[in-house]
Every structure is written in C-alpha cells, then in structure tokens.
N, C-alpha and C positions, 0 to 999 in steps of 0.2 A: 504494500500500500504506500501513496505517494502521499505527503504532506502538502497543501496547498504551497501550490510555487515550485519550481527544480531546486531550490538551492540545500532543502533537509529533508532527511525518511522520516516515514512516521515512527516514532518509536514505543507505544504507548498503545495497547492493546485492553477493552475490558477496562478492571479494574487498576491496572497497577499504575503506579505515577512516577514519574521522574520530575525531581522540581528541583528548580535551581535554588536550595537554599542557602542563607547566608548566615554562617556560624553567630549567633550571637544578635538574631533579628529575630524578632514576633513575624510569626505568618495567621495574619486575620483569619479567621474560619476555620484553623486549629485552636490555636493558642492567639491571647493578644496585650498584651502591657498598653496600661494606662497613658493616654495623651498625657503631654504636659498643657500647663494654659497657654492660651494665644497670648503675643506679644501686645501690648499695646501700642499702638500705632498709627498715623494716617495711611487708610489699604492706598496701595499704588494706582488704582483704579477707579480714584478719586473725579479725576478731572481725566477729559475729553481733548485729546491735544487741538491745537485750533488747523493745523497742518497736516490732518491725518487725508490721506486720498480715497477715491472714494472708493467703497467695498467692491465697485464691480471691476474696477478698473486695477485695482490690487489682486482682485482674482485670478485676473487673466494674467496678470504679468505671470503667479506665483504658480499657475498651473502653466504656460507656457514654458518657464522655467524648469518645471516638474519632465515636462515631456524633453526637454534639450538633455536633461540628465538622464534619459532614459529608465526614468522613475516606474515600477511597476503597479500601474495606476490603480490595481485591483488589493495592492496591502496599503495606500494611500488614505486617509480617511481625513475629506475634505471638513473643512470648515465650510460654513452658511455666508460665501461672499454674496451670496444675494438677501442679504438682511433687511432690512427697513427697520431700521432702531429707530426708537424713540423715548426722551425721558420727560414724563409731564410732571411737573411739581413734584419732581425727586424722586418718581416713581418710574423706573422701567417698564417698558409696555415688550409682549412675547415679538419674536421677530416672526412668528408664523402667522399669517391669518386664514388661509385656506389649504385642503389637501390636493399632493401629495405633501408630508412631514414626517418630521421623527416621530413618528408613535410611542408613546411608553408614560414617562413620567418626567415633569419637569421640575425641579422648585428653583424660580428666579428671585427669592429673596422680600416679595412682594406677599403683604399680608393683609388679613381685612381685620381691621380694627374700627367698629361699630358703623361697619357698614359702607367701610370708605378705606380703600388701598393707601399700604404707607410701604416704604421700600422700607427695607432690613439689612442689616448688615449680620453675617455669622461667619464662624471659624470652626475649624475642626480638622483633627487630625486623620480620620480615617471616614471614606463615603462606604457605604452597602449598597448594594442594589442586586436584585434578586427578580429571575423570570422562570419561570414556570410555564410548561409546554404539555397540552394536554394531546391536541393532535394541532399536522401542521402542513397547507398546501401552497407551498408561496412555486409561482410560477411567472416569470418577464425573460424576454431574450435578447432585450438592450442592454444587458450589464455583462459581468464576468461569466456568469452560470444563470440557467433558467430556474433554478431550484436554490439557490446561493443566499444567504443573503446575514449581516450582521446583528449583532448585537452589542450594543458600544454605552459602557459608564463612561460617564464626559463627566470632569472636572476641573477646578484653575486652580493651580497652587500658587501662592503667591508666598510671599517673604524668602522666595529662594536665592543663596546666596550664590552667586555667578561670577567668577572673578574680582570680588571683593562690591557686588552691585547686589544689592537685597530690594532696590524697588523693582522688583520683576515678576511677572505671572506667566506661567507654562500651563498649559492645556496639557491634561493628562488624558488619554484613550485607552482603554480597559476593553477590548473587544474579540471577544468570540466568536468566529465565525462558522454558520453551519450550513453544509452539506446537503439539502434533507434529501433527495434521493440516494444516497453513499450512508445517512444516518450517520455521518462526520462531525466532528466536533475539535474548530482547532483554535488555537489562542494565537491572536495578535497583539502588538500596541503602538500607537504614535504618540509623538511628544514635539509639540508646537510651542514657538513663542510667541507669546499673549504681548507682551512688553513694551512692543512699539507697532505703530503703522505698518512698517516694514513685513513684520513676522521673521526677517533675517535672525537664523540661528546660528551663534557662536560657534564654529568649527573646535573649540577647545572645552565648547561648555559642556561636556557630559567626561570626566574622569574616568568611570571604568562601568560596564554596561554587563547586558548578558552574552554567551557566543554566537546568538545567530542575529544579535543587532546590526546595526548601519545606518547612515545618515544618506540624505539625498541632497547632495549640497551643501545648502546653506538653508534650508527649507525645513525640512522634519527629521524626526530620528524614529524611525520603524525599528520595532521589535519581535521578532519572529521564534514564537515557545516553541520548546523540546519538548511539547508534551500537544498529544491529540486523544483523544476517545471515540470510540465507536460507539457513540448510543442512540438509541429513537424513544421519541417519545411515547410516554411521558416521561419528563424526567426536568430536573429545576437546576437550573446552573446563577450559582450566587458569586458576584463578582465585588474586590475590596479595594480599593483606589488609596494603597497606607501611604503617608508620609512619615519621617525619621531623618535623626542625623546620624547617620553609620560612617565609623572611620573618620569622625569630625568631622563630613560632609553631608548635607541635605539629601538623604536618597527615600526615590520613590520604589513602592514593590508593589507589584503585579500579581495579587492573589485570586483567589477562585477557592471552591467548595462547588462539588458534582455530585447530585444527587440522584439516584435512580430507586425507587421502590424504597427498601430499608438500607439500603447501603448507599456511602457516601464516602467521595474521597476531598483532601482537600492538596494545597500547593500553591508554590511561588512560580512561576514561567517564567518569571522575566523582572529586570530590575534597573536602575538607570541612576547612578551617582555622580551628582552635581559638583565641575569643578569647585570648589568654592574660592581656591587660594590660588589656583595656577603650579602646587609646589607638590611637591610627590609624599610628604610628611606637614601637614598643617597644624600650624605651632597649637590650636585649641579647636575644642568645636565651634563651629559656625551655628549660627543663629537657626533654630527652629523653623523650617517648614510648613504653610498651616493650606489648608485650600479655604476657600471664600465663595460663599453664597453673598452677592451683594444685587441687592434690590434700590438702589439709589442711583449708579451712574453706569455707563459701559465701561468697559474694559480700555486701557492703551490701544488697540488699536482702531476704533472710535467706531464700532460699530458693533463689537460683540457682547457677550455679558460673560460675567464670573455668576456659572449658575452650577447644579448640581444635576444631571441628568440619567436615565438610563430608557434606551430606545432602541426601535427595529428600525432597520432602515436596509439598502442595495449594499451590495458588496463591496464599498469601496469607489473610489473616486468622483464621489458626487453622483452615483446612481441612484436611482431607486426601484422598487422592488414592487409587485401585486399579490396580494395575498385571495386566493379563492375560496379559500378556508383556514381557520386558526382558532385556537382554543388556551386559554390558559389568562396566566394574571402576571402583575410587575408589582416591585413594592421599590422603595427608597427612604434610605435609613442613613442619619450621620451620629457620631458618636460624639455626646458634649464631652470639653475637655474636663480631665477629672474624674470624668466616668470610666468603669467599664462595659458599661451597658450601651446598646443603639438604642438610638430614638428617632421617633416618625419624625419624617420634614411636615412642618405646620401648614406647609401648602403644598400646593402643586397642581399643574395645569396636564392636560392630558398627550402630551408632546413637550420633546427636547427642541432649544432655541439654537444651540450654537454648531453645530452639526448640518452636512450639508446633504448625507443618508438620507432617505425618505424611504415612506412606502406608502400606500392605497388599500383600504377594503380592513380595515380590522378599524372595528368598534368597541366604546371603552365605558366604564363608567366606575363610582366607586364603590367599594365593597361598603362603604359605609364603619360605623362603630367606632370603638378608639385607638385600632391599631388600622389604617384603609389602605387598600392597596387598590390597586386599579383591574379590573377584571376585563379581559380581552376576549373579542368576538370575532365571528364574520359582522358585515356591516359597515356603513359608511363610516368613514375617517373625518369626524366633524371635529373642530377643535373646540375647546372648551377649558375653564376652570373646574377642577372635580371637586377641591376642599380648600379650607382656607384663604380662598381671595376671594373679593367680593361678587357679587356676581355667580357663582359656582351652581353648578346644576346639582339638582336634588340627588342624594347618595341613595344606591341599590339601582337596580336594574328594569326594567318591565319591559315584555317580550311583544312583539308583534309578530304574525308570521301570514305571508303571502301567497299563494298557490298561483303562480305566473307559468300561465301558458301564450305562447311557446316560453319554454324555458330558456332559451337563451336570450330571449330579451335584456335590453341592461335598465336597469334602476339607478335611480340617483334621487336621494334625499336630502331636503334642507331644513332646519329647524323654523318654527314658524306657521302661523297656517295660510303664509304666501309665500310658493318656489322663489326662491332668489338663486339663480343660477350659477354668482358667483361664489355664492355660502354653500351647492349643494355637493354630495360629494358622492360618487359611484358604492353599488354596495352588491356583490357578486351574485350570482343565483343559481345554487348547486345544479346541476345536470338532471335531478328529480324535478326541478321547479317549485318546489319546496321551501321556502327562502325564511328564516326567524332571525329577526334583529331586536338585538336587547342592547336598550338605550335606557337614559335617565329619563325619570319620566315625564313628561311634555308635549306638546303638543311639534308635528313634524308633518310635513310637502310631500309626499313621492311623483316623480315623473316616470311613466315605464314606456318604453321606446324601442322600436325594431325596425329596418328597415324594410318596406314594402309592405307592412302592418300600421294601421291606426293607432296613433299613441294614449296613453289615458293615465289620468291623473287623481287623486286620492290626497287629503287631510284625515290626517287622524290623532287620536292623540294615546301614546304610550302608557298604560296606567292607569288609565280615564277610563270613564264609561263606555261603552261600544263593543261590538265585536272583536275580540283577539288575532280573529283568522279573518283574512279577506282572498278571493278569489280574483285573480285581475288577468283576464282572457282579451287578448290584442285581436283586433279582426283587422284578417287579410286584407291589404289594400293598395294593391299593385300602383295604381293612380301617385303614389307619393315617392315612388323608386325608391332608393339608397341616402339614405338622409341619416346610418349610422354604422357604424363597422358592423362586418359581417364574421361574430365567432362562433365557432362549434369545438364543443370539448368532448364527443363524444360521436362516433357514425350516425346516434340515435338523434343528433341535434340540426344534421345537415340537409333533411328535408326545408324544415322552416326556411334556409336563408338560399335554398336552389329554388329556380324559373322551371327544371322538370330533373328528369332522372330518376333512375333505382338504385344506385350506387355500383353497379354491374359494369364491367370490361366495357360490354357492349349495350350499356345505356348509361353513362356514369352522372352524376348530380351535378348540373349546370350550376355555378351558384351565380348571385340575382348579378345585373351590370347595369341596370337603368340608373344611373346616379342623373338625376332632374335637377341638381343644386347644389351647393355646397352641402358638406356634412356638419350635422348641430355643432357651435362651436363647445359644448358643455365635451366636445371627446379631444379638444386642442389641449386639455391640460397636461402639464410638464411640473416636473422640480424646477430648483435654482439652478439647477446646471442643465436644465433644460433638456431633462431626458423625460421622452414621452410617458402619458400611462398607457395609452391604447395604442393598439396595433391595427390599423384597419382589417383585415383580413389575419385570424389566428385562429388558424386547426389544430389540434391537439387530439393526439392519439389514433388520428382516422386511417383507417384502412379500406374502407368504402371508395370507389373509383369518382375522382371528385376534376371536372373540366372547370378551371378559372378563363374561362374564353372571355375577351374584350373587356379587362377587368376597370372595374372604375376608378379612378384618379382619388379618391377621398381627399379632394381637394377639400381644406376647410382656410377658415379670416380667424385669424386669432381677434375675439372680439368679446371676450370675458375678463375682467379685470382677475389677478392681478397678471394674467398672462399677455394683454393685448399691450400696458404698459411693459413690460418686461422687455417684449422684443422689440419696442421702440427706441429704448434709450440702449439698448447694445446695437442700433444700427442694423437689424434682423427684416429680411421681409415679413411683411404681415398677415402672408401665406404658406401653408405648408400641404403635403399630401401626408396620409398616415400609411404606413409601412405594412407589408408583408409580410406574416410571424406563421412559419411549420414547423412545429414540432412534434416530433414521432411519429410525422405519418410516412405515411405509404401510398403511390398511385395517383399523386397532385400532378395534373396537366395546367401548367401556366402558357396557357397559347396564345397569340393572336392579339395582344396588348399594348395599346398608342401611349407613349409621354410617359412610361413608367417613370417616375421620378420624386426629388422631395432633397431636403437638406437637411445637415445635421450641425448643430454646435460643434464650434472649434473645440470647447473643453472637451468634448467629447468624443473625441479621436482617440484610437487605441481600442474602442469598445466593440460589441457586435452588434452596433444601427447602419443598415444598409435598407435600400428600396425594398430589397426580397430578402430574407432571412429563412435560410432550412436548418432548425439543430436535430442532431439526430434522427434524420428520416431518410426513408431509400427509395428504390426505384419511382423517381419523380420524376419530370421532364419539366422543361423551360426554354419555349422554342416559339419562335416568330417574332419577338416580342423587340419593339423600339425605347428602349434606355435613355431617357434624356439626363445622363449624371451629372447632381451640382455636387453631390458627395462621393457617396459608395454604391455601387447598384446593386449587389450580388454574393450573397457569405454563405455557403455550406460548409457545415460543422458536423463532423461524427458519424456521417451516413457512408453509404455508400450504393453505386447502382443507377446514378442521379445521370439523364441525358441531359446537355445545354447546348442547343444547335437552332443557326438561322435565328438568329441574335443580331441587333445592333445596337452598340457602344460607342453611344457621342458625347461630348462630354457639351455643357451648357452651361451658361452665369445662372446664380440662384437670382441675381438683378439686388443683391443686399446694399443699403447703403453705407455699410463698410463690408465692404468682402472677405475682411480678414477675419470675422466673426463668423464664418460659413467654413464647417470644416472640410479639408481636403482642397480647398478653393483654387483654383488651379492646377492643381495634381491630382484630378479625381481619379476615383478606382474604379474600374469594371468588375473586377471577380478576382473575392477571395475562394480559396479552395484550404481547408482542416479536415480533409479527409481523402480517403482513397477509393480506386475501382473506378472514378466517375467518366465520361465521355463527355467530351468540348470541342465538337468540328463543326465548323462551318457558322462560323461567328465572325461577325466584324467587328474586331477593338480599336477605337478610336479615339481611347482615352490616352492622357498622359502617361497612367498606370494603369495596362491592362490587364495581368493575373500576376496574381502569384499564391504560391502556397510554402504557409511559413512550417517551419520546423518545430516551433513551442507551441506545444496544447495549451490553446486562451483557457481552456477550464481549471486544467490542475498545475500549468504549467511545464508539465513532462517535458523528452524530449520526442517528438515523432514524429517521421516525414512522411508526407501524402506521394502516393504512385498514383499518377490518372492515367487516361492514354488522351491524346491532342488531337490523334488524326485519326481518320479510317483509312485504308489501303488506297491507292487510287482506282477508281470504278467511275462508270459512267454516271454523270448526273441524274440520269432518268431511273439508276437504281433504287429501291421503297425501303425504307428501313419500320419499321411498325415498334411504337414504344406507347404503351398504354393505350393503345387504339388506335393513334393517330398515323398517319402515315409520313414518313421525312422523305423529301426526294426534293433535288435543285439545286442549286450551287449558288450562293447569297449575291457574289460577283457576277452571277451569270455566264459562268462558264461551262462546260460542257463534261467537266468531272468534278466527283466531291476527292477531299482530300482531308487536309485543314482546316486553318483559320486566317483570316486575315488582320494582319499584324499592323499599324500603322507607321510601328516602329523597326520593321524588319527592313532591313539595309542601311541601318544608322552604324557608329561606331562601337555600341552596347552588342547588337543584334547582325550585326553582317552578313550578306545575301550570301547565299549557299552556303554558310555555315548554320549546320542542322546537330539539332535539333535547336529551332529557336525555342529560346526559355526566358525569356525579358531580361536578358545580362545577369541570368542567374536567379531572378525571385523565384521560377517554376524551379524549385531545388532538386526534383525528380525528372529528369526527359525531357518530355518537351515535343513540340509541333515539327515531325520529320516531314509535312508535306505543307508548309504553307501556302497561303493560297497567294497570288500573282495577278495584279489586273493585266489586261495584255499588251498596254504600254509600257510597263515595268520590264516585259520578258526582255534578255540579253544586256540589261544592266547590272 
C-alpha cells in the first residue's frame, strides 16, 4: 500500500502506531501536562496594517509562487484568499456567507452577550477537535480524488518566538486526510505565517521538524506523518493542535487519538520546532506559545482571523469536495490555562472562516444541552450561528423528508419562507428518491428542478405543524429543454434525463440536448478558488449503453451574488459552460458535439477540471466532437479501452478581461491521458499542448506510465471500425487512408518530420503516433 504522495510507504496497518514521539513531551489524547497561563500582553493581531494588499491579489501571487516551486498542490492546504473580512464595532463578522465552505465548527471569538455580539479575546495552550463518521459518500472529480477529501483543525499560534520576534502568529493545520473508497486514513500538516501581508516564511524559522517534513519556498512548511490506518467507518478521529516550549524552543505537536468500536489508539505524527534564537544551544527558554481565539480584529495579514476551527473540506489546494451522503457529528474543545480538563468553545458558527477547503451537501445543527457538538447530515450547506452568538438557530434537529420523483432531480433550499437564490444551497437526493433533511427548526424555501420537467416549489416549516413527509412529482415537460445539469448515479436514473433509448448496444439512452437557454445560474456556484460544485453532465457507475449525441453547451451568466461579483473583480468572463464528469462507467458514446468548451481558474491548474473528464471508466468513445479549448478539453484517469477519434482540437481566447486569470491561457491542452490500453487516431491537435501522458498517478501519486496505441495500421479510409454501435470510417484531413493523428506541431524542432514515433518532444512518455497524418501540401517536406 502507497501513502498519499510517492515520497513514503504506508507503514501502519490496523491497529499498530508509529509516532514520532518526543522524549520528555505530553502527547494530548494519551497523556497531557497542565498549560501554563497566557502571557499578558497586546495579541499581535491587534491592529490591521494600513498597507496590507489585497487578499485576492496576494492569493495569486502566493499560489502562482506555489506552482513555480513545483508545490504539490494536493498536500497544500490553502488559506480563504477570497475573504471578505469585516470588523463592525470591534466585532469580526465570519468570512463565509454562502455555500460551498468549510463545514464543521467554527469559534471566531465572537459572543452574545444579552443579545448583542461583543468580540473576545482567548488563549490556550492546546485546541481538541473531534469528528465522528457514521457512514460517508463524498464524490467530485475537480480535485485530487473523487472520493478524497480533508479534515483540517485550523488554528493561530501567536506569541511565537522566531529569531528573537514574538509578535508573530502561525496558522497551525492538523489534517487528516481520507480515502473513502481505499477506507484510508493518512495524516498531514501545514504551517503558514499569519504575521505579515506577505505570508513570507522565514527559511530558518523552523529549527528541527519531523522526517518527512519540507518547506515550499518561502511559502509553507508541509508535514507529511509516518503513520496511516486503514479504517471505514464508523469510526471518530480526535485531533490536538498542542503548543510547548521543548529544548527552550516554542514547539508545536501534531497529535490524534483513532477511534474505532472499543479500541483506540493515540500518537504524535509530526512536530515543528521554532527557531527561537538562531543558535544550536539557547542560552534559556523562550517565551510561551499560546494560540488565540480573537473576536475583535483580523489577523496581520488584514484579512484573516485568529479563530479556532475544525472542518471538511476538498483535498487540498483550494478545492472542494460534494458530499451525496454523510452521517456523523464534530465537536471543538480548548483547554483553559491551568486546567486539565477541555472545555466547550462558548460559540460557534456552523463552518470554518480561514481555510480555503470547502464542501456542499452536508447539513448541521446543534446537539443542543451543555456539552453541543454539531451533528452532520445529508442536506443543504446553509451557514449559520449554532450556539453562543447572537442570532443562532434553535438547538436539536427536526427532520423533513421528501419522496422526489424523478429522483435525480436537484433541490436547493433556502431559509425563509421566500427562495433567495443566493442564500439557497443544493441538498442531494439519494438514488431511492427518498430524501430527509434535518435542520434546526424553522421555517425553509425548497426549489426542485430537472431539466425537461416542470419545476415546483414548497414552504414548509421544520418542526412546525404540517406534514413531515411531502411527495414532490416533477411533470414531464419537454417545452422547457435543458435548463439544469443532466446527472444519473445509477443505470436506474438515466431514463428520466434520455429523449428515448433502452440502454441496449443497439438502442442505447439518448440523453436530452435541447438546451433553449442558459442553464439556472443557482448551478454557477464555485469556492474561492473557484472550483465548481456541478458538473453538467455526471454519470456514475452506469453501464447501460448511454449516446451523449449533440451535447448541450451548459452555457450559464454567472449572475448570483456572491459569484457574479467574484469573477468581476478577478477580471473573469461572466460566462462559463459546466463540464463533463464519468465516473465508472462503461459504454458512454460522446459523439457529434459543437463548441465543447469552458474555462478554468488559473489557481486551478494542476487539478483534474477539463471540458470532458472520464475517472475510472472503460470502453467509452469520444469521437466527432469540435473542442473549442480556453483550458483543458480532455482527462482520462484509471480506465482503460477508451476510443478518441475524428476529434478537433482548437484552441480559442476565453475573451477574459485579464487573460492571465484563465488557466492554461495560451498553452491550452487537448488530452491528458493517466491510463493505458486506450486508442487516439484520427484527431486533429491544434492546440499548443496536444497530449501527453504523465508518469505520477494525480490520485496517490505512484509512479506509472500509460501505454496507448496513437495509430491504427494504415488501411483504407473507407474501412468501419464499430465501437459501441457506432460506426468510424474517414480520414479527419480527408485523405484516403486512416492512420494517425494530426499533429500541428509535427515538423517543429521538438517533433521533426519523419522522426517516428511523434510523442510531443516527449510528454507521450510511452510510443507514440508511428503514422501521422500529413495534409498533402506538407508531403516531401
């Protein structure tokens, strides 16, 4: 078994642990020594520098940065550069106001005090935070892995002493990351500096670390544990964010306690000691360590907060993640000084602020009583206060449950009993149609929407009077076309969204292509780093024979706040198409399809968002189809069996008005390839970057190279080849044999004519195109 990443095996099977501990240290959730008290002091994050730049613009430089050092964006665990801080009358207000967000638990320091928010200032030596997993279905194929996704305690240490500098605060990251198809379970961590504008981290400022640490730069210091588990849920992983001064220096430790059934283990993975002095023997200890809950001002670098957090979010580099199902609870607990006991945070809102992870579709509320944790659903991702600030929704749960046919309809709820589109938030609807959301109780909006069906709409109120169960039956209504993404999680879902078919070789399920208008913008929504939640077209698990013929553009106008502002001021068109998401299927014919295209974020380069996306699925085909690429057009992962022929690859401006904001912008890609067996003749690449296939598995990182084959033998054009029914015969150039491909870069000094096998100067790492194709004015040069 591989540990997330090529660089360490798993070593750590079951039960047994391996932890890095350190002679003469408390490890939380074994054993734990007494804090000392906090210093008293002005917190360094007092005041707001008047010359901090702004969060978005820092963003970019600091992931731009991230990407020149060859950063691996998936152990990367972004900060929220897309913030919207704000301090009213000394009070911090959350940096989230709609989903996708960190889900989980936040406390920013912010309390109700008869009825009216005062910020807070607190100190503590050691955070808790603890989740609990009863069952869990998280599925996206924009990020690292479709089933991938984080679990990150965030906190700010402040009073750490750095080269003789104690007014400093470091963002501590505690994150677990899991697996759930693998039932993986592996420890990370990052460490940011809070301290200035900048975020520039001291090259000397960490004295001695653990062995699979390392720094990116001048940027972060990633921490990667010698310890992973193999467990599925259920099972509660409690995570401990300690401070200490060990060896007269400020050092943090990286604990955990894993729970499964009656057995439990606990452990350090990872540790990170603060130069304090510069000198290999420090004449005394250094000043006390504390982290800081402060509800009064941001942080140094003027836009984040000193808050206490634990949350779900994407794997890493600013993704985010959809959850289709999920079960279980989060708690957060800090330990006053003096004590040995934890204690509940006095508030807390239902999401993490400084984190730029998100995720969709898990609904919260609070357990209520004197110890409340937050209790985790399927169901919209509404933000809210759960306890202790003013405002806070009523504590305990009350259930509603749905019976939506067609089941794959999507929902989207807002609180309220008038939909606000941009409050409302998506809420999954299992494969039975079955759907129960447990919310606090109040009164809530539902939209239910399919395309080619009549939409219908419902008030009710959670708790309240009324029927518990409601039935909500969409009637067919071809008249309104494609007006929202077309998903099936199951063979049994792909009636509803096909125009005819039986799912048969030789009758296979047309699915619908009348799109009459833009699609609703309520499916435009993204994170801060502007990774989508919706896929327009996502098959899941189908093996039913499924024709995507003349597929619709799911052009949509970003025109929902706060997304229609977001891509204004990053200089973004204010149009996008939403993407093509297969997973696991089998027998997907993408034929015959105009302007396939769409854009992606620059930070988001590295990831797996292209126009088509296949993870793991075989015998598919993708053939006739015109690629208009502003980004990526084409990513198969994990399959094999896959035809790609009678393709064209143009490349085209997204028209942004800063272009550099559009990733790949000038060097777009035509076709990644992460896997082997597949077939690619008779395609015109006309992009910068036509293929290639890498050598690192984007999922675990391994190493393994893809074999495809590029060409077929040469034969006459008029030969049939038959792939999922359809018939291939022709020659894209109109020549009179098939062969290849056409290359637009064959006869450059990368690619040189009659040197065979073309391979893009090398990206195709395996073979390559022995018969490229030739227009007839090229021949004899």
């Amino acid at each position: 078994m591989v540990a997330h990443g090529s660089r360490l095996a798993t070593v750590l099977i079951g039960v047994t642990v391996l932890a890095l501990l350190i002679p003469g240290t408390s490890v939380v959730g074994a054993t734990h020594a007494p804090a000392a008290a906090a210093p008293a002091l002005v917190p360094s994050s007092s005041a707001t520098p008047a010359s901090a730049p702004s969060a978005a613009s820092l963003g970019a430089s600091v992931v731009a940065r991230l990407h020149a050092d060859h950063a691996p964006m998936s152990d990367v665990f972004l900060p929220n550069f897309g913030a919207r801080t704000s301090v009213t009358n000394g009070v911090v207000q959350p940096l989230y106001s709609t989903a996708p967000a960190p889900m989980g638990l936040g406390d920013i320091g912010v309390v109700d005090e008869h009825g009216q928010n005062v910020g807070s200032i607190s100190y503590t030596r050691s955070v808790k935070a603890s989740v609990s997993f009863n069952s869990l279905d998280p599925l996206y194929l924009g990020a690292a892995g479709p089933d991938q996704f984080t679990i990150q305690e965030n906190t700010v240490l402040t009073h750490v002493d750095v080269l003789g500098d104690t007014a400093t605060d470091y963002w501590i990251q505690n994150v677990p990351v899991y697996y759930a198809g693998e039932d993986l379970l592996v420890f990370e961590d990052n460490i940011w500096n809070f301290s200035s504008p900048s975020l520039n981290f001291p090259s000397n400022g960490i004295y001695a670390h653990g062995p699979a640490s390392f720094f990116i730069g001048n940027e972060v210091y990633i921490g990667i544990g010698l310890v992973s588990y193999d467990v599925a849920p259920p099972f509660t992983i409690t995570m401990y964010n300690n401070a200490t001064v060990y060896q007269d220096r400020p050092t943090v430790f990286f604990n955990y306690t894993l729970t499964k059934g009656h057995s439990s283990v606990s452990g350090s993975y990872d540790f990170a000691e603060f130069n304090s002095t510069g000198l290999a023997a420090p004449t005394g200890p250094a000043p006390s360590p504390t982290y800081q809950i402060n509800g009064e001002s941001v942080n140094p670098t003027g836009f984040l907060l000193n808050d206490a957090e634990i949350m779900i979010g994407g794997p890493g580099g600013g993704s985010t993640t959809n959850f289709l199902g999920i079960s279980g609870s989060v708690g957060l607990w800090t330990l006053p000084n003096g004590s040995s006991r934890y204690a509940d945070v006095p508030s807390a809102y239902d999401f993490g602020t400084d984190t730029g992870e998100t995720s969709a579709g898990i609904a919260e509320y609070s357990s209520g009583g004197s110890s409340p944790v937050a209790e985790l659903g399927s169901g919209p991702s509404l933000l809210y206060p759960l306890w202790g600030v003013a405002g806070s929704v009523p504590s305990g749960g009350a259930s509603e449950t749905f019976d939506v046919s067609p089941s794959n309809a999507f929902v989207f709820i807002a609180p309220g009993g008038t939909f606000n589109s941009s409050a409302a938030a998506w809420a999954p609807v299992p494969t039975s149609g079955r759907a129960t959301y447990v919310l606090p109780p109040g009164e809530y909006s539902a939209e239910f929407l399919l395309a080619d069906h009549a939409p219908a709409a419902v008030t009710y109120r959670a708790g309240g009077p009324g029927p518990s169960t409601m039935s909500i039956s969409l009637r067919s209504d071809s008249r309104l076309g494609v007006y929202t993404p077309l998903w099936a999680l199951d063979n049994a879902q792909l009636a509803a969204i096909s125009s005819q078919g039986s799912g048969s070789a030789r009758d296979p399920y047309v699915l619908d292509n009348n799109q009459l208008s833009p699609i609703d913008p309520l499916f435009g929504e993204f994170n801060d780093y502007l990774f989508p939640v919706f896929p327009g077209i996502f098959l899941v698990g189908t093996t039913d024979y499924v024709s995507v013929e003349h597929a619709p553009t799911f052009e949509f106008s970003y025109a929902i706040q706060p997304e229609a502002a977001t891509v204004a001021a990053l200089g973004l068109p204010t149009t996008n198409d939403l993407e093509q998401n297969y997973y696991a299927v089998e027998h997907v014919s993408i034929v015959d399809a105009r302007n396939v295209t769409g854009w992606i974020f620059a930070d988001d380069a590295g990831f797996t968002e292209a126009s088509v996306v296949f993870w793991n699925s075989s015998y598919n085909l993708v053939a006739g189809n015109t690629f208009d690429v502003m980004s990526q057009a084409l990513i198969l992962f994990g399959g094999t069996g896959n035809t790609i022929w009678g393709n064209v690859f143009t490349p085209v401006s997204a028209g942004a008005p800063d272009p550099a904001a559009i990733g790949y912008n000038d060097s777009q890609f035509a076709l990644e390839l992460w896997e082997s067996g597949d077939l690619i003749y008779n395609n015109e690449f006309l992009t910068p970057i036509t293929a290639v296939t890498p050598t690192e598995n984007i999922y675990n990182g391994a190493l393994e190279i893809s074999s495809d084959v590029w060409n077929v033998t040469m034969q006459s054009s008029r030969n049939v080849r038959d792939v999922n029914g359809f018939d291939l015969s022709g020659n894209i150039l109109g020549l009179n044999y098939e062969g290849g491909n056409y290359w637009n870069n064959y006869g450059t000094p990368s690619d040189p004519t009659g040197v065979l096998p073309y391979n893009n100067g090398g990206y195709i790492t395996v073979g390559g195109d022995y018969l490229p194709l030739v227009p007839p004015s090229h021949h004899g040069h």
